[in-house]
C-alpha positions as a Python dict, from the first residue, in 0.01 Angstrom:
ca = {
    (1, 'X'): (0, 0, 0),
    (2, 'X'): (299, 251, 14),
    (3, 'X'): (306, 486, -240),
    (4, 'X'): (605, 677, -409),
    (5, 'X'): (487, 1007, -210),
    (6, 'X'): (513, 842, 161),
    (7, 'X'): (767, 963, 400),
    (8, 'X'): (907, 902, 729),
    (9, 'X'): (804, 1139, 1023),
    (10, 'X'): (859, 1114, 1375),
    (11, 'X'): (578, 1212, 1633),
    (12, 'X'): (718, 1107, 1913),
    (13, 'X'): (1070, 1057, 2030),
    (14, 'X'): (1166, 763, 1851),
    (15, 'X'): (805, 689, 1738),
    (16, 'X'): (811, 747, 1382),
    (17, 'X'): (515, 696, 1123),
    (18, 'X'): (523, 641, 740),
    (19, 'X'): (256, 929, 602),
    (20, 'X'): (82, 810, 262),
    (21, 'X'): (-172, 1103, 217),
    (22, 'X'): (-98, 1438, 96),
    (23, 'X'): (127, 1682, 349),
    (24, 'X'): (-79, 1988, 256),
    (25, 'X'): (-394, 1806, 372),
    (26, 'X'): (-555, 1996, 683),
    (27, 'X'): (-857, 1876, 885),
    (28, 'X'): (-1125, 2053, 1166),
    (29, 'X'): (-1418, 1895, 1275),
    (30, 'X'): (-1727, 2076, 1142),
    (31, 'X'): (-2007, 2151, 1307),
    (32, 'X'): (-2305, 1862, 1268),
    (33, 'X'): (-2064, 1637, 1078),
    (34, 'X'): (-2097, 1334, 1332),
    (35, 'X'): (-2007, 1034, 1080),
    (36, 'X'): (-1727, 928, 1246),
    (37, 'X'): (-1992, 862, 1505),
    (38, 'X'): (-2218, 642, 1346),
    (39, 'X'): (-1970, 324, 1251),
    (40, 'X'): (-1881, 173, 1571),
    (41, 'X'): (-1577, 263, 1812),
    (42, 'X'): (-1357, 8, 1851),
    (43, 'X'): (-1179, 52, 2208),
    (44, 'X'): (-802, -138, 2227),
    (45, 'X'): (-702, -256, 2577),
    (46, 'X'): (-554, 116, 2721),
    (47, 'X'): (-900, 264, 2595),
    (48, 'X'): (-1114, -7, 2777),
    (49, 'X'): (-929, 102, 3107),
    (50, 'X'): (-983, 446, 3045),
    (51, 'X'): (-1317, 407, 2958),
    (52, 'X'): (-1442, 177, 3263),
    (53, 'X'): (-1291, 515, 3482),
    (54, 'X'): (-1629, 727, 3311),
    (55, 'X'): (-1890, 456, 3216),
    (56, 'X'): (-2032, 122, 3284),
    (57, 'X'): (-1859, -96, 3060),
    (58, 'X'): (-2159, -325, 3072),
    (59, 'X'): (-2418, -103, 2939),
    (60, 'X'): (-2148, 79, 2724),
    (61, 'X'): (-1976, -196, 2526),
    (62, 'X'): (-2019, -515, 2314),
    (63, 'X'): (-1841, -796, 2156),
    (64, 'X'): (-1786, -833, 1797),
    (65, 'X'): (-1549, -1095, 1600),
    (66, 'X'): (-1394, -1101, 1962),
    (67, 'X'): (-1267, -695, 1988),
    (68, 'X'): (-1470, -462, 2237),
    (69, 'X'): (-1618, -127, 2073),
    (70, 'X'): (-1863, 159, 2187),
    (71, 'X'): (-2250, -5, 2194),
    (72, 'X'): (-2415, 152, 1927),
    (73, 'X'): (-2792, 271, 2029),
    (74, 'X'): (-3106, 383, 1856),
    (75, 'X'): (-3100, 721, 1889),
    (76, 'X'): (-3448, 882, 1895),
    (77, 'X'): (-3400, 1154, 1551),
    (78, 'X'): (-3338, 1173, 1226),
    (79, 'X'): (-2957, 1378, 1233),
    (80, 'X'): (-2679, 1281, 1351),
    (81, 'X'): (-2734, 890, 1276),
    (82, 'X'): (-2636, 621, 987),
    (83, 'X'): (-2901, 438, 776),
    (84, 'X'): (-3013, 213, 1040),
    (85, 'X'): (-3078, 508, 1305),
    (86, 'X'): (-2797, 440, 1539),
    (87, 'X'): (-2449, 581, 1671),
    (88, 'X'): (-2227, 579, 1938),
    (89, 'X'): (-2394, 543, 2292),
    (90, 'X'): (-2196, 847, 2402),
    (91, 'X'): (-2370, 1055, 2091),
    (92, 'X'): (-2529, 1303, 2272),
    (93, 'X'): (-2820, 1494, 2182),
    (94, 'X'): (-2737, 1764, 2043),
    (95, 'X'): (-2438, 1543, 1773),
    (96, 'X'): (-2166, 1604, 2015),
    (97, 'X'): (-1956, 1358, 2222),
    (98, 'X'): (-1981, 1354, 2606),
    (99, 'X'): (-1687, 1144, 2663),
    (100, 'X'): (-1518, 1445, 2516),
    (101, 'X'): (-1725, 1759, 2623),
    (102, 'X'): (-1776, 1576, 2981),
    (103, 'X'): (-1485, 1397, 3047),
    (104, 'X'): (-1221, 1567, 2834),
    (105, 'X'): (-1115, 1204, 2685),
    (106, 'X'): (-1171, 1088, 2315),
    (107, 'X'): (-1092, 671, 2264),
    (108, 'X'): (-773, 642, 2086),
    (109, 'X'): (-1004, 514, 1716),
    (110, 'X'): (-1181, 876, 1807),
    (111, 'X'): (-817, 1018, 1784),
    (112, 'X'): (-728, 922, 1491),
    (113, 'X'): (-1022, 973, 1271),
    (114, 'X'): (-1037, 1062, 953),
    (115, 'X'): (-702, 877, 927),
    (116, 'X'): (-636, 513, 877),
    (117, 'X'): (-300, 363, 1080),
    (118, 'X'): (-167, 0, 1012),
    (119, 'X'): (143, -216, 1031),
    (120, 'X'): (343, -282, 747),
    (121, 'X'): (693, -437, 723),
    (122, 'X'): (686, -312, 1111),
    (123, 'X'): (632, 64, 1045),
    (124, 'X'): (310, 219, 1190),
    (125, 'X'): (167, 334, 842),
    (126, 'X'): (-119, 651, 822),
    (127, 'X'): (-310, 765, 536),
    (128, 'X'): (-697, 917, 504),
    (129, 'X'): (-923, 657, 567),
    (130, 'X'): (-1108, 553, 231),
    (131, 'X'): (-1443, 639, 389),
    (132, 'X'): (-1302, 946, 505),
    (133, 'X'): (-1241, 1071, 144),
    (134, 'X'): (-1583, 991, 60),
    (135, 'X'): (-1763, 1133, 377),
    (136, 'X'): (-1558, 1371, 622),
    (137, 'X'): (-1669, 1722, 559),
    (138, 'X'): (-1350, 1851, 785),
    (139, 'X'): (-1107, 1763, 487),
    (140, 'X'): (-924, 2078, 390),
    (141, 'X'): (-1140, 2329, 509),
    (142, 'X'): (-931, 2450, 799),
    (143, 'X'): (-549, 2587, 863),
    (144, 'X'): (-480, 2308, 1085),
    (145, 'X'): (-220, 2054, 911),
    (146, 'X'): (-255, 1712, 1022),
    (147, 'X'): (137, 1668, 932),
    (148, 'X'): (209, 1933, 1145),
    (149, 'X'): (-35, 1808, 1454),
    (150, 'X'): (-12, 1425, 1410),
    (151, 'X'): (36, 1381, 1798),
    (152, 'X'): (-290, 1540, 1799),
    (153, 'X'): (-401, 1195, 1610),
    (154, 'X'): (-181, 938, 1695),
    (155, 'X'): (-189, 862, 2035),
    (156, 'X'): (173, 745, 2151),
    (157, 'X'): (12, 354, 2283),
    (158, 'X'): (-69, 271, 1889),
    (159, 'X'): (299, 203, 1845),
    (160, 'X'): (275, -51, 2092),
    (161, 'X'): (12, -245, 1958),
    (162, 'X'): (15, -564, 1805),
    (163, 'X'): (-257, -505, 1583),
    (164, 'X'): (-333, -65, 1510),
    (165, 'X'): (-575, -162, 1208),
    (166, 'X'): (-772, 140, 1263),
    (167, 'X'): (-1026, 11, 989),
    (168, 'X'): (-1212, -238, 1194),
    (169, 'X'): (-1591, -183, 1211),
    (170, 'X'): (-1864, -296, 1407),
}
């Protein structure tokens, strides 16, 4: 999947990633645009610990294909929803997020949004997730380079991951 424009940038000390979209691109969240909200959040190990600090796991989480992720509920309206009528249990209202209003904490799949992070040949990889392209209204409308803020992204634990596949859905 590498691509002749990729190159090597370091986040971290001694955390580097391999960067396959565009280094112009720059990314805001826009106001109503909650689609990253409607696809299941899948929660690694460090996110499930954090998490059971600010919510019942029990009433807040499910199984699928043996990985944890955010419930996703019926949500009584017609915004702020996919096809089916659901999105994240922590969805509020009014299409914002309480774990991140409330508790000042996003999941570490919320982080990264709208980019994509794998393994390859043992280099953490990033690009724009393909469903990004197609539906994240924050793509270059903003100032705010994502190759200048990519700690703001990538939090530091996905290099110690066995498996970062950000593109797991529930």
């Amino acid at each position: 999947m590498s691509t002749e424009g990729s190159r090597r940038v370091e986040v971290y000390p001694d955390r580097e990633v391999v960067v396959e979209f565009d280094p112009e691109l720059t990314f805001e969240c826009v106001d109503d645009c909650t689609w990253c909200c409607q696809h299941g959040v899948l929660l690694y190990d460090q996110d499930l610990l954090e998490l059971a600090q600010r919510a019942n796991l029990a009433e807040t989480t499910t199984d699928f294909r043996g990985e944890k992720f955010v419930t996703r509920e019926e949500k009584d309206r017609d915004e702020h929803v996919a096809d089916d009528g659901c999105a994240c249990a922590f969805l509020r209202e009014d299409g914002l997020c309480s774990l991140h209003l409330e508790e000042d904490w996003k999941p570490t799949r919320c982080s990264v949004f709208p980019l994509g992070v794998w393994l390859e040949d043992g280099d953490l990889h990033v690009d724009i997730r393909d469903s990004a392209r197609e539906h994240c209204e924050g793509l270059n409308v903003s100032e705010r380079s994502v190759v200048d803020n990519l700690e703001a992204f990538l939090p530091e634990v996905l290099w110690d991951l066995e498996n970062p596949d950000s593109d797991r859905e529930l």
